[in-house]
C-alpha positions in Angstrom: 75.1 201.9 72.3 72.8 198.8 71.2 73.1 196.2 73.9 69.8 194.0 74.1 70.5 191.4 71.8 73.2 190.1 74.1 70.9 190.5 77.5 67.9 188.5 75.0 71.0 186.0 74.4 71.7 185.7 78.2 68.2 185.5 79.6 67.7 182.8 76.9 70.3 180.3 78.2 69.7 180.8 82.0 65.9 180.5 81.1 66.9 177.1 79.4 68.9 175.7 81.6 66.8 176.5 85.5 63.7 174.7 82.5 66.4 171.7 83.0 67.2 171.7 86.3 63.4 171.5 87.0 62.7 168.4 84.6 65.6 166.8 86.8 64.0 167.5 90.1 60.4 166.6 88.5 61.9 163.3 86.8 59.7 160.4 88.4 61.6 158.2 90.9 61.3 155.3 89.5 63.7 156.8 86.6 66.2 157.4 88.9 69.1 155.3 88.5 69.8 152.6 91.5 72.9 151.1 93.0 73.6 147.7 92.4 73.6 145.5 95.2 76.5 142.9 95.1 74.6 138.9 93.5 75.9 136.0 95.7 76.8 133.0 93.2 73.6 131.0 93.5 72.9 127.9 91.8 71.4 127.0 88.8 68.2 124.5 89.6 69.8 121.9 87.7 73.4 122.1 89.1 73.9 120.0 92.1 75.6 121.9 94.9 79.1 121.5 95.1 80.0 119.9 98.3 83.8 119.7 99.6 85.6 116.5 98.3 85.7 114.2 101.6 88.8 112.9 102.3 90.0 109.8 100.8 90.0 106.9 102.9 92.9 105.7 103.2 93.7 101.8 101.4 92.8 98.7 103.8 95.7 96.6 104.9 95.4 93.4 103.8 94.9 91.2 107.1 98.0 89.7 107.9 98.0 86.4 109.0 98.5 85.3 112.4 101.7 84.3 113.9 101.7 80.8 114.4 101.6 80.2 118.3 105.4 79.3 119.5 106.4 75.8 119.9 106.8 74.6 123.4 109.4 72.9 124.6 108.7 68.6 124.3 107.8 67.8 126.9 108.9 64.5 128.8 106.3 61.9 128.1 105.2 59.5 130.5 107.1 56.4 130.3 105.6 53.6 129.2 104.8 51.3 132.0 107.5 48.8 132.8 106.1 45.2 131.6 107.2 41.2 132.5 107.3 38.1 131.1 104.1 36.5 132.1 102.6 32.6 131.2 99.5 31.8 130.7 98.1 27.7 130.7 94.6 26.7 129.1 92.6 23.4 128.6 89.3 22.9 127.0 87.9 21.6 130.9 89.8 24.0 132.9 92.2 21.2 133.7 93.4 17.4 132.6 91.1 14.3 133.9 93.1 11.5 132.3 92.4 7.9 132.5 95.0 5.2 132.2 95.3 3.8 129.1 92.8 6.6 127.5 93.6 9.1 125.1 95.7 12.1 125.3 94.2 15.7 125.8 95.8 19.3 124.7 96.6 22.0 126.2 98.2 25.3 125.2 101.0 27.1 126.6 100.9 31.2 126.3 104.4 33.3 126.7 103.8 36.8 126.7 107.0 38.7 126.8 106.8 42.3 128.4 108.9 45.4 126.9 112.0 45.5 129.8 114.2 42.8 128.3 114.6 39.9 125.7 114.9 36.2 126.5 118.4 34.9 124.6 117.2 30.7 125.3 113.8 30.6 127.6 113.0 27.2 128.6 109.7 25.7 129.3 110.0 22.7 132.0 107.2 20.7 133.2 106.9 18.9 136.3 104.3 16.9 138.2 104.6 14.9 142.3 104.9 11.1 142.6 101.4 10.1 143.0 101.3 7.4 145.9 99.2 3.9 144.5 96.1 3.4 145.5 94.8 -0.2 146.3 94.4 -2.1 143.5 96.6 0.1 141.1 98.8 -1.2 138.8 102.4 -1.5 139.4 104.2 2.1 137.9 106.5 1.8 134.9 108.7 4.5 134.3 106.9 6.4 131.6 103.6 6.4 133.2 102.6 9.8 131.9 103.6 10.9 128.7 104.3 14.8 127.7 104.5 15.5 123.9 104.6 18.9 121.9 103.2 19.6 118.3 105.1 21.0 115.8 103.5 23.9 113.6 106.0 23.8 110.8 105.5 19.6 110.6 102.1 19.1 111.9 104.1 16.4 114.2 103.8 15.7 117.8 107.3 15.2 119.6 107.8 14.3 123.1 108.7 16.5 126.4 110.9 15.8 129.3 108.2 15.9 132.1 109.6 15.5 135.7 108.0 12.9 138.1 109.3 14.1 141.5 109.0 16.2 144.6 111.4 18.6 144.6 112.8 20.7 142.1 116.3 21.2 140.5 118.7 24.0 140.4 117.6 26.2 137.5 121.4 26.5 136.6 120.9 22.9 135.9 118.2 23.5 133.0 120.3 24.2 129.5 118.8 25.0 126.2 115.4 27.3 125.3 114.8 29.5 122.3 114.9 33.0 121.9 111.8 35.7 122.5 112.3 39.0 121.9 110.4 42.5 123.6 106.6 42.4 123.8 106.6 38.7 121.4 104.0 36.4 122.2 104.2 32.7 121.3 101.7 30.0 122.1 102.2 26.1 121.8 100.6 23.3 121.8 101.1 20.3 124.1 98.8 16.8 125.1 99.5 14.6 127.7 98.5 11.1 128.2 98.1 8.4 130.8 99.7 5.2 130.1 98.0 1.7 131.0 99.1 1.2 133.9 100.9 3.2 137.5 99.0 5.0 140.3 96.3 7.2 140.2 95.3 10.4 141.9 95.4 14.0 141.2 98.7 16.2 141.1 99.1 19.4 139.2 101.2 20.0 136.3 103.7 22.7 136.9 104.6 24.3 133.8 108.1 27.2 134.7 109.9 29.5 132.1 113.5 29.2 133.2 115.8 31.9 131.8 118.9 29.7 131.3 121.2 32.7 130.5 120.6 33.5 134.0 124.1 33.1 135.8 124.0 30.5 139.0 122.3 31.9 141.9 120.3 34.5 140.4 116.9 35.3 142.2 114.3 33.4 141.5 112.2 36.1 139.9 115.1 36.2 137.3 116.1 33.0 136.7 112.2 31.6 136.3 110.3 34.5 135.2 107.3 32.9 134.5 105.3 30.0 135.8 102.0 28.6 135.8 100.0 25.1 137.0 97.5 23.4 135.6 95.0 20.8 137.3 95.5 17.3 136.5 93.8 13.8 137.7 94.0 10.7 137.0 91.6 7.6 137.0 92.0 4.1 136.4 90.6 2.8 132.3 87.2 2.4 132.5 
């Protein structure tokens, strides 16, 4: 029996393949095949790094404007304070110095109305004393002294009851006057002369605002509301 061709066959492949087993255990390590380690994303030099978007703010309210402060309650004002009729008398001197038979000189008259009440008819009367003679005075005549008031509207001086006496009448006995309202003012112009001849001497002249609305027996603050004086004299004509 011829048998050696196949035991040549079987040496030849186990001879060939413990030849490859060797190579594999000789093959240098660096040949060896190595497991791949998992790459972390890294970035590119020229990419920025992505950051998280930050939340977005949210939108500004538009300032709202401010509520205008309540309104208080008005208040109750002070009054205004309660005013009177007052009279006011002026002369260039400070006063008259008259001489008989000389000529006249002026004087203003001032009503200044205050803000409690209005004057329907106010009256100005003007009064002077019985001067007594002096030695050597003249004998008096009746219009001895003479009042007179200028008209603005004319230019023209009229005459003015003035009262030669001692004592005084009974307001309610006064009639007449003109109207002045709240808070008016009026001013007027008077002169007064001494006549030629009568006594001489010095009395004041008393100048009263007399309310002649003012029913009989009012109180005298009511029914003469204003009053005033001015100093007069008078000399015998040089």
């Amino acid at each position: 029996m011829h048998v050696r061709p196949r035991i040549l066959i079987v040496a030849l492949v186990l001879t060939t393949a413990l030849a490859g087993c060797r190579e594999a255990r000789a093959e240098p390590e660096h040949h060896r095949a190595r497991p791949v380690a998992p790459v972390a994303d890294t970035p590119t030099p020229n990419s920025a790094p992505v950051l998280p978007s930050p939340a977005a703010p949210a939108a500004a309210e538009s300032p709202r404007p401010p509520s205008p402060a309540p309104t208080p309650p008005p208040s109750d004002a002070p009054a205004a304070p309660a005013t009177v009729l007052s009279l006011s008398v002026a002369a260039r001197s400070g006063g008259l110095v008259l001489e008989r038979g000389g000529p006249a000189q002026e004087f203003t008259v001032t009503l200044r109305n205050g803000n409690t009440r209005e004057y329907g008819h106010l009256l100005l009367a003007f009064q002077m004393e019985t001067l007594q003679p002096e030695p050597g005075d003249t004998p008096e005549p009746r219009a001895s002294v003479v009042l007179e008031r200028l008209d603005p509207a004319t230019g023209r001086w009229h005459p003015v009851e003035l009262r030669i006496a001692n004592d005084l009448l009974p307001y309610a006995s006064y009639a007449g006057g003109t109207r002045l309202g709240r808070e008016a003012v009026r001013t007027d112009r008077y002169r007064v002369r001494a006549g030629a001849t009568g006594p001489t001497g010095g009395s004041p002249l008393m100048i009263s605002a007399i309310d002649t609305d003012a029913p009989a027996g009012a109180p005298e603050e009511l029914a003469r509301p204003g009053r005033s004086s001015l100093p007069q004299s008078i000399r015998r004509g040089s």
